[in-house]
N, C-alpha and C positions, 0 to 999 in steps of 0.2 A: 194369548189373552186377546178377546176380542175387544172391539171399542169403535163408536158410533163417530163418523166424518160427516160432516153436512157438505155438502153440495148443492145448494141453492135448494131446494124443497127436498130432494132425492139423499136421503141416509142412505148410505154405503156403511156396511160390517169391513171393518178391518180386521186381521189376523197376522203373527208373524212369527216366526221362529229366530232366537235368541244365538248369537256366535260369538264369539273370542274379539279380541282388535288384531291379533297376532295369526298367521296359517298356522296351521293343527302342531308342526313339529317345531315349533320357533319358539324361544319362550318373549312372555309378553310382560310389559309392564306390572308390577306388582303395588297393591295396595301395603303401605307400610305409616308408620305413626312418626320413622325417623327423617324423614326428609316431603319436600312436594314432590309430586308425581305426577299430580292429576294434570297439569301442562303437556308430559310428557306422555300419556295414556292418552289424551287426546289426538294428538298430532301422529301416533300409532294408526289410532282407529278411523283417522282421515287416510290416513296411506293405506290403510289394507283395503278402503273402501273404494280407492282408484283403480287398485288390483283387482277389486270385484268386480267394478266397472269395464276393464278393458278384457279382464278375463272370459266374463258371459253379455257376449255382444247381440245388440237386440231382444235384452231379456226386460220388453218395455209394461209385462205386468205386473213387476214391482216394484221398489223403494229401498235404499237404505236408510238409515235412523240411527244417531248413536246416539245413547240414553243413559241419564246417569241411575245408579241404584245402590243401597245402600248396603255393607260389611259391616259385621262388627269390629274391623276394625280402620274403618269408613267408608267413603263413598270410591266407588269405582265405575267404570265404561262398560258397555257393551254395545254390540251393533243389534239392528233389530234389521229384518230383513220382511215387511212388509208387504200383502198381498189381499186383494179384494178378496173376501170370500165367496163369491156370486162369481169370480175370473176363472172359469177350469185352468187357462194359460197361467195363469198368476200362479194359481197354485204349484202347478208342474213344476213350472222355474222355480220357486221355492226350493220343492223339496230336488231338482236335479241340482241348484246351488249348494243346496247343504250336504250332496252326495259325493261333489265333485270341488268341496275348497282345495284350494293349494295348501299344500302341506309345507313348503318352504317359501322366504320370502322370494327367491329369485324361479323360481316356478311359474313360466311361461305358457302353459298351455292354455289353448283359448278357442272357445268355442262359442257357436251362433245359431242364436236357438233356432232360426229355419230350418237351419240344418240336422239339429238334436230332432225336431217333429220329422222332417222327412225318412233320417234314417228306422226312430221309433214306428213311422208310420211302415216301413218297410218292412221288419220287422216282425210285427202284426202281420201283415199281410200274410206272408211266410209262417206263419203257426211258433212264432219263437215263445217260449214259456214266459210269462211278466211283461211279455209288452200290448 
């Protein structure tokens, strides 16, 4: 979903792709009518969001965003992962964060986008199929 940011005279298109609060194989907070949650789905989506933070380092053309949205059977979290759309970079980092979530919470692996462009650009170079 796109959406208009002012910057002083200069509108920028935002864009972003939608994730969990939880890594892929973890279960997450659930929306329920028996008890609150939404405290605790919060303070989830701030921790996974530190994890994204140290996981993809130097990933400076994006944002994260947690946002609330509504269930029928109420409102729940999500993270929104943010990116210019006029940024080629922003974009990339996007879609290689959404390629490369941690699937568990204790999932260290950590990577630095100069690094993700040089070896990509390598790659390339070399005739690899997708890069």
């Amino acid at each position: 979903m796109k959406e208009k940011i002012n910057k002083g005279e200069h509108k920028t298109m935002k864009d972003y792709i939608e994730i969990s609060t939880a890594p892929i194989d973890e279960p997450c907070v659930q929306v329920t009518n028996k008890k609150p949650y939404m405290i605790k789905m919060r303070q989830e989506a701030i921790r996974f969001i530190k994890i994204l933070k140290n996981r993809f380092e130097n990933f400076d053309g994006i944002s994260y965003r947690i946002i609330s949205d509504q269930h029928e059977f109420g409102p729940y979290l999500s993270i929104h992962i943010v990116y210019d759309i006029d940024d080629v970079d922003g974009y990339e980092q996007t879609m290689f964060i959404a390629d490369n979530l941690p699937r568990k919470w204790k999932d260290n692996e950590h990577f630095r986008w100069d690094i993700v462009e040089a070896v990509n650009y390598e790659l390339a170079v070399a005739g690899v199929e997708g890069h």
